[in-house]
Structures are given as structure tokens and as C-alpha cells.
C-alpha positions as CSV (number, residue, x, y, z in Angstrom):
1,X,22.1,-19.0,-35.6
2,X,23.7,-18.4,-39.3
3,X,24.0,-14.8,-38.2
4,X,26.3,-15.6,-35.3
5,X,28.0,-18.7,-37.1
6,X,28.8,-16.1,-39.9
7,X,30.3,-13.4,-37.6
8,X,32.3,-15.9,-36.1
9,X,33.7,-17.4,-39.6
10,X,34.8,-13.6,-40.4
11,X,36.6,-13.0,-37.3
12,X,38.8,-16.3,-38.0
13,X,39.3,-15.3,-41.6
14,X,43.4,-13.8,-42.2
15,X,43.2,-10.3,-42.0
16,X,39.8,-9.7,-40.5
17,X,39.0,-7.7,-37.5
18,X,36.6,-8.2,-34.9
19,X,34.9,-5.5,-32.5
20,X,33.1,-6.7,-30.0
21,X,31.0,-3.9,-27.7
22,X,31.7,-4.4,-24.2
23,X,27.8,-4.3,-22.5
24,X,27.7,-1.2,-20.3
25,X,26.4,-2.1,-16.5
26,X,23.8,-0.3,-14.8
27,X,24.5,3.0,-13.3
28,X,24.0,2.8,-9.6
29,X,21.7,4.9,-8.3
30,X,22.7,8.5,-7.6
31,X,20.7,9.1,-5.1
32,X,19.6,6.0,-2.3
33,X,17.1,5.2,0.4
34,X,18.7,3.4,3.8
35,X,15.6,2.6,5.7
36,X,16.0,3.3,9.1
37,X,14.3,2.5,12.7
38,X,10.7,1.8,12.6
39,X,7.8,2.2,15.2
40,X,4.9,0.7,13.3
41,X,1.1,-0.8,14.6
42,X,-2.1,-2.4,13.9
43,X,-4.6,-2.2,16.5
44,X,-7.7,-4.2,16.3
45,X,-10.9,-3.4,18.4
46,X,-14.1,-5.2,18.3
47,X,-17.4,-5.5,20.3
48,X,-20.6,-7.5,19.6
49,X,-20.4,-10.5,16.8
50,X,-17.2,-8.9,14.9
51,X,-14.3,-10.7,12.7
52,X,-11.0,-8.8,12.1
53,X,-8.1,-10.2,9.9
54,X,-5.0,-9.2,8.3
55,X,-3.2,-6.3,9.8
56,X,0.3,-6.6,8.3
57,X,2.6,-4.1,7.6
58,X,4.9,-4.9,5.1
59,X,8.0,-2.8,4.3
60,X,10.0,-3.3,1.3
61,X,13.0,-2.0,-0.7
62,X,12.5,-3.1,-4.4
63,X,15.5,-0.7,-5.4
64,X,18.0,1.5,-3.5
65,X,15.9,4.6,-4.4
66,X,12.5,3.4,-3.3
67,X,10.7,1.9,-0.2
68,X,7.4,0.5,-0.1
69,X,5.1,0.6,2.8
70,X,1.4,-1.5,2.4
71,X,-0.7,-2.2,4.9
72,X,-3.5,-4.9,4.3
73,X,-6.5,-5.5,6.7
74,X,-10.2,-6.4,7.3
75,X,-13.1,-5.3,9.7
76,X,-16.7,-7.3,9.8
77,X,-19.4,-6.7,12.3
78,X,-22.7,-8.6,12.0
79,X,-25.5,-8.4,14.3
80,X,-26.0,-9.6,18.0
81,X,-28.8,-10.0,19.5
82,X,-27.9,-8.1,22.6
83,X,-25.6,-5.5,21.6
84,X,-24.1,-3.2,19.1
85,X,-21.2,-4.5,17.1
86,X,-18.3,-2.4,16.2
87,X,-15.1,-4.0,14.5
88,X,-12.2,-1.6,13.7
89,X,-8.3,-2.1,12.5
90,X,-6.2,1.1,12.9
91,X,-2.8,0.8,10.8
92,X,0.0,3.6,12.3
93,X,3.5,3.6,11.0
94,X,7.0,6.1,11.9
95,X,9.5,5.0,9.8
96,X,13.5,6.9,9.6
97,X,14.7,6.8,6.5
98,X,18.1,8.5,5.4
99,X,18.7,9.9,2.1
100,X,22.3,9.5,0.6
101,X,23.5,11.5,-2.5
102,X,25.8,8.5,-4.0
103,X,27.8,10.8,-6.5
104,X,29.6,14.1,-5.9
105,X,27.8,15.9,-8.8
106,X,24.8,15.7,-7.2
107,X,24.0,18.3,-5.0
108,X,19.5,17.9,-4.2
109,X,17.3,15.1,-4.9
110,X,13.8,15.0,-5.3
111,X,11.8,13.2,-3.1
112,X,8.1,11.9,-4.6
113,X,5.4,10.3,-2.2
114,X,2.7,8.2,-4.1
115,X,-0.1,6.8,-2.6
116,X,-2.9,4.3,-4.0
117,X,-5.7,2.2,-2.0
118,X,-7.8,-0.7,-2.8
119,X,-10.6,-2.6,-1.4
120,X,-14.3,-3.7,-1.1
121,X,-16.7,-2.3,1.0
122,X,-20.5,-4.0,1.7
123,X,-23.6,-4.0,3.9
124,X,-26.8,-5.9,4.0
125,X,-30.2,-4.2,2.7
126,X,-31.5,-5.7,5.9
127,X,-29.8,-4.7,9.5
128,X,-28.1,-1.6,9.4
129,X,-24.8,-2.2,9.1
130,X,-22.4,-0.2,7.8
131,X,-18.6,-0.4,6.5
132,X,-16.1,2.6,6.2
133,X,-12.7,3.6,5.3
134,X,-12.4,5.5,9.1
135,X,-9.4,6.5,8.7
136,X,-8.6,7.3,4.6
137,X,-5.2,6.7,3.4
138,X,-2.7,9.6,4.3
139,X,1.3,9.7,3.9
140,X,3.5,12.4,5.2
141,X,7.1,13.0,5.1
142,X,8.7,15.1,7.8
143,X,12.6,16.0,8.2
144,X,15.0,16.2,10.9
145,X,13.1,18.8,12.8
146,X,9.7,17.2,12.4
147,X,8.7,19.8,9.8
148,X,5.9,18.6,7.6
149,X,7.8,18.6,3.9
150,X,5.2,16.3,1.9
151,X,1.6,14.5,2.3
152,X,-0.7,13.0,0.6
153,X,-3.9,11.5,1.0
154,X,-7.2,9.9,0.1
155,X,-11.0,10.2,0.1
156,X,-13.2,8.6,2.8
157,X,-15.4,6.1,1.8
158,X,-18.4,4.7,3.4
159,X,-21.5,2.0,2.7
160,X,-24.9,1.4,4.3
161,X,-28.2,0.2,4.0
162,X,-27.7,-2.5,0.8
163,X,-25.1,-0.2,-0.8
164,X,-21.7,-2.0,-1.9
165,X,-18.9,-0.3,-3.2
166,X,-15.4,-1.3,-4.9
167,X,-12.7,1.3,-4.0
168,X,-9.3,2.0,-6.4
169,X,-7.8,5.2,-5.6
170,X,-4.7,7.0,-6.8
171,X,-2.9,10.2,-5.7
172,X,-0.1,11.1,-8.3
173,X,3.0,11.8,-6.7
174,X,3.8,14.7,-4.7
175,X,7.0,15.5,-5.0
176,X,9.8,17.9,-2.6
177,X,13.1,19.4,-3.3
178,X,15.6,17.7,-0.1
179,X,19.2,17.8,0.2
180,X,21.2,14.6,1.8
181,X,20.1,13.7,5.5
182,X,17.6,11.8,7.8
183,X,13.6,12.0,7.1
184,X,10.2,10.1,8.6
185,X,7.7,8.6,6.7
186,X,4.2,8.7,8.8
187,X,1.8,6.2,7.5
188,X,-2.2,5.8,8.9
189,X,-5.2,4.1,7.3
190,X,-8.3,2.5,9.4
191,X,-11.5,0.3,8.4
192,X,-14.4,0.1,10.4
193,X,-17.7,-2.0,10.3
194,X,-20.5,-1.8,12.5
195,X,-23.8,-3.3,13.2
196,X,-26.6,-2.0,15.5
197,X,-28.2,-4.7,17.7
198,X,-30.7,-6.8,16.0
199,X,-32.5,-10.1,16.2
200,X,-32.6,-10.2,12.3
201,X,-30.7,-12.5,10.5
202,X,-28.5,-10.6,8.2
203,X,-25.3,-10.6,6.8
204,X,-22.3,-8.6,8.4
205,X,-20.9,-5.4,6.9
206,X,-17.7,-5.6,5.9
207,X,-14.3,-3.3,5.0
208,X,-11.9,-5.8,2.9
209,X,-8.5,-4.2,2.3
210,X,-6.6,-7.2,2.1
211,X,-5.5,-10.3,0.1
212,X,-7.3,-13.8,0.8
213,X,-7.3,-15.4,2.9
214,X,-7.8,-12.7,5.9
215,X,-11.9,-12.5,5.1
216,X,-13.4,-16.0,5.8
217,X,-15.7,-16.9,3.3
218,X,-18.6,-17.1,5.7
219,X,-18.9,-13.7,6.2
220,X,-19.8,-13.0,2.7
221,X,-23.5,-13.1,1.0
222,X,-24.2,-16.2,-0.9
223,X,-25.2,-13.2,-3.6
224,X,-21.8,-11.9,-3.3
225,X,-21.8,-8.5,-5.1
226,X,-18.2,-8.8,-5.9
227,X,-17.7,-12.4,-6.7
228,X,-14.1,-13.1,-8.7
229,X,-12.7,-10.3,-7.7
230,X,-8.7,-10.2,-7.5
231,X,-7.2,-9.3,-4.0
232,X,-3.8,-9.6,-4.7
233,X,-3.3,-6.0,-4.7
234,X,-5.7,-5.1,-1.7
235,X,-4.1,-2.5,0.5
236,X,-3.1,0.8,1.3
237,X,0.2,1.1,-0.2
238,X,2.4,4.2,-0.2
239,X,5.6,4.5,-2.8
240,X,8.3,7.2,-1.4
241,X,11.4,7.3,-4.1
242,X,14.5,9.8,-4.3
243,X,15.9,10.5,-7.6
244,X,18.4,13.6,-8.4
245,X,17.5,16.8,-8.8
């Protein structure tokens, strides 16, 4: 406050001279992202005493160069006493995107695909259920003539038999040389559970890729292995961004 108070008494004073440094705005993007026409799913199938939840696709555009695609889902299959139980989501997404060089200097951009999953998968000791990632993550870019330019994707993961796992994956970014012009982003990701037929009482399997509250709490062990857990961030979730080249 005396800082500014003094400044201010010097440009007053006879004789002084004041520069004040104009703030520079943001340079827009050189290169931007105009998301297109879509054609996206998320199928559920289940048999037996099954629970799926979830299955949103959410698309967003947090800056002209980027768009975000998650997907967010659960599968749960406990047993029945008459039959096997299967519970699956299946996530598929085709979604046009145009790139646009913004400045005439710019001649290429470089587009980067990044992909990242996470989730929790469980069974029971008891039963014989089973939870897996079916279908793991994968992201591929083609162009105008439906030529594969960029993919990537991530590990399978599966539980059984007691076994309870917490999956976090990453794939850095895999990156492609394109010039101006339209593109397609396919997206696919699928969780399964399953449970063979059983009078037993035991606790469902279960694949939880998605925030709360998609899994009811009823599903889940008393003994939960993963109790506190954070699910904001549950998903698949591919980043595709175009900068210049």
C-alpha cells in the first residue's frame, strides 16, 4: 500500500514522468480444435443377480486446442442361485473433429493423444467371481481417409478368487505430425463382472470405474478393501491437443 501510494505521489509531482506497462493479453491459440459430429454409446448387458451404473460419456473442451473425452462406469455380478451372472458396460465413441491452423505462419501442427485409466477392481475369496477391465482403454486418431495416424492404449486387468486390485494407468502422449483438416477420434473401454451360479452367500465382484454414486453401497464388503478411497477421478479419460509444429 505505501508502495503504490508512493508511485502515485511521484507521478503528480511537477516534472515527473510516469510509465505505465500496458498488460499484454493472451495469445490465442495458433492452432484450435472444432469438435465435430459425434456417434457415441454405452451398452449395458447383464444376466443372473447383476448391478450396472454409470455409463456417461462426457465430452469437453477446456481450451480451443484440447478436447476431453471420459467415460465413467460400473459392472457387479453376485451369485444366483439358478444361474450364471454376467454384468458388462461396453463404452464406444466416433467423434469428427477439425483442426484449424489460426495464424498464417503456421504451416503443421502436432497432434498428441494421451490416455490415463482409473478404477477398483474386487472379488470375494468365496464364490468365484471375477471382475475385468474387458475391454482396456484404447484411443485412436484416424484422418479424412480413415487411415490410422495415432493410438494408444492400456493393459488388461483382471481379479478373482479373493484378489482386489486398484488400477491408475498412464500412457504418455503419442504424438503425429497433421496439417489443417478434418480427423476422428475412436474411443473403447469395457468392464465386466461375473459370477458362476452358487447357493453361497458371498459378495459380488465388482469393476468400479466411476465416481459415486454409480456403485450402491450394498454391493460392497463390510471389509471393504478399499475403504476412503477418492473417485472423483474414476474413468477412462483420453486428452487429444493440437499445438504448432
Amino acid at each position: 500500500m505505501k508502495r503504490s501510494l508512493w508511485l502515485l505521489i511521484c507521478c503528480l509531482m511537477p516534472g515527473a514522468s510516469c510509465l505505465l506497462t500496458p498488460v499484454k493479453a493472451a495469445d490465442a491459440s495458433a492452432v484450435s480444435i472444432v469438435v465435430g459430429s459425434r456417434k457415441a454409446s454405452a451398452t449395458p448387458t447383464q444376466q443372473g443377480f447383476t448391478h450396472t451404473g454409470g455409463g456417461n460419456i462426457d465430452v469437453a473442451q477446456p481450451s480451443p486446442d484440447t478436447v476431453v473425452v471420459t467415460m465413467t462406469g460400473v459392472a457387479v455380478a453376485g451369485a444366483h442361485p439358478c444361474k450364471d451372472s454376467t454384468a458388462t458396460l461396453a463404452f464406444d465413441v466416433m467423434q469428427n473433429f477439425e483442426v484449424v491452423l489460426e495464424k498464417p505462419d503456421v504451416k503443421k501442427a502436432k497432434l498428441t493423444v494421451e490416455a490415463r485409466v482409473i478404477g477398483l477392481l474386487r472379488s470375494h475369496v468365496k464364490g468365484g467371481g471375477a471382475a475385468t477391465v474387458a475391454t482396456p482403454g484404447q484411443a485412436t486418431v484416424l484422418d479424412g481417409d480413415n487411415k490410422t495416424l495415432v493410438t494408444v492404449a492400456l493393459p488388461a486387468h483382471s481379479v478373482c478368487g479373493g484378489e482386489n486390485e486398484s488400477v491408475n494407468n498412464r500412457e504418455t502422449p503419442e504424438g503425429v505430425s497433421i496439417k489443417a483438416g478434418k480427423y476422428t477420434l475412436h474411443q473403447a473401454f469395457a468392464l465386466s463382472a461375473t459370477h458362476p451360479r452358487s447357493l453361497k452367500l458371498c459378495k459380488a465382484a465388482s469393476a468400479e470405474f466411476a465416481p459415486d454414486p454409480a456403485l450402491d453401497p450394498l454391493w460392497i464388503s463390510a471389509f471393504e478393501p478399499f475403504h476412503g478411497a477418492a473417485k472423483k477421478d474414476f474413468g477412462f479419460q483420453v486428452t487429444v491437443k493440437a499445438s504448432p509444429e
